[in-house]
N, C-alpha and C positions, 0 to 999 in steps of 0.2 A: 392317653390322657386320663390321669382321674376320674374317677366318677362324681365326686363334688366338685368340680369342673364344668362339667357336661351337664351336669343337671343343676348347674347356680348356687347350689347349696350351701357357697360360703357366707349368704349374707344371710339365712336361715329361712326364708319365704323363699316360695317358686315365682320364677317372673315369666314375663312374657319373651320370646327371643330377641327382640328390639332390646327392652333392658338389659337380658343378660351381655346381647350384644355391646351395648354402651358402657356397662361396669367391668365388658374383659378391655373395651380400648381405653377405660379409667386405668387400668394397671397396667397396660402396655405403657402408655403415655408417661406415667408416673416413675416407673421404674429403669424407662428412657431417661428421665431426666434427672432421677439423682444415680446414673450411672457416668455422669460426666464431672470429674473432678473440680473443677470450678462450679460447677452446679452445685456438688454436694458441701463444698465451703462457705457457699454464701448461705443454704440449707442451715448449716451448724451454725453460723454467726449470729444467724434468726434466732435461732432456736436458743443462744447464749444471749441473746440482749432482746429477744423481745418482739422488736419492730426494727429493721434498716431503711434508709436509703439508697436511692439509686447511687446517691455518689459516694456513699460506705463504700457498694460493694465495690467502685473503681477504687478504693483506698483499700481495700481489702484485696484484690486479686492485681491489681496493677493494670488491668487492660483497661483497653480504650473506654471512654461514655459509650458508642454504639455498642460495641461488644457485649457491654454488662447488659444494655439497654436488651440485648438480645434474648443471653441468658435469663434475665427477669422474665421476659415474655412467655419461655420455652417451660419455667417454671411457674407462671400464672397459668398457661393454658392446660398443663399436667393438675392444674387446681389441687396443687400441695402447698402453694400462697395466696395470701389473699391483699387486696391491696386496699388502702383508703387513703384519701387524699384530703391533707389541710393545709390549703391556702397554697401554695408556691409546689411546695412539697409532696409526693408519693412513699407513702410507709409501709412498707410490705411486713404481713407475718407470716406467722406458719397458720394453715388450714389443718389444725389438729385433728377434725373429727376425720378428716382424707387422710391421716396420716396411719390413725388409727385402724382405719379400712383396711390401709397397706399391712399392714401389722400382723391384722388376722390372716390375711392372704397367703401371706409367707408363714402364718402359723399351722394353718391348714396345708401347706405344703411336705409340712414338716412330720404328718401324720402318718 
């Protein structure tokens, strides 16, 4: 394993092991879930328009409500979206400053 791995170092402060703990299962999570092709479509659709809906994304990938319903979830909990809700409606974006995080992560890998 890396030594900026081991010792946190990708987010440039030393943390506590609880932290580092929480921000290595931030990128397990994260990279779980835009490793799934339909995850990583509805990801790009965001990211080309902005804000979706849950029933975009059925109009987008074809499956079922619950299915997408799922996906959503699988990508709200990876908190690479975020969600806010008007009136009837849920509008998911992208969590850029999370995304950014990712970013560097894999940049740091790449060292």
């Amino acid at each position: 394993m890396p030594d900026w791995i081991k010792n946190n170092s990708f987010g440039g402060n030393s943390s506590t092991f609880k932290t580092m703990k929480q921000e290595t299962r931030f990128f397990e999570k994260a990279i779980s879930a835009v490793a799934d092709p339909c995850r990583l479509s509805i990801l790009l659709e965001i990211s080309k328009k902005g804000s979706i809906r849950c029933c975009d994304v059925v109009g987008l990938t074809g499956l079922s409500q619950p299915t997408c319903s799922h996906h959503i979830k699988l990508l709200s909990e990876s908190e690479l979206i975020e969600c806010r809700k008007e009136g009837r409606n849920n509008y998911f974006t992208l969590n850029k400053n999370n995304f950014k995080k990712l970013g560097q992560y894999f940049e740091r890998l790449g060292e």
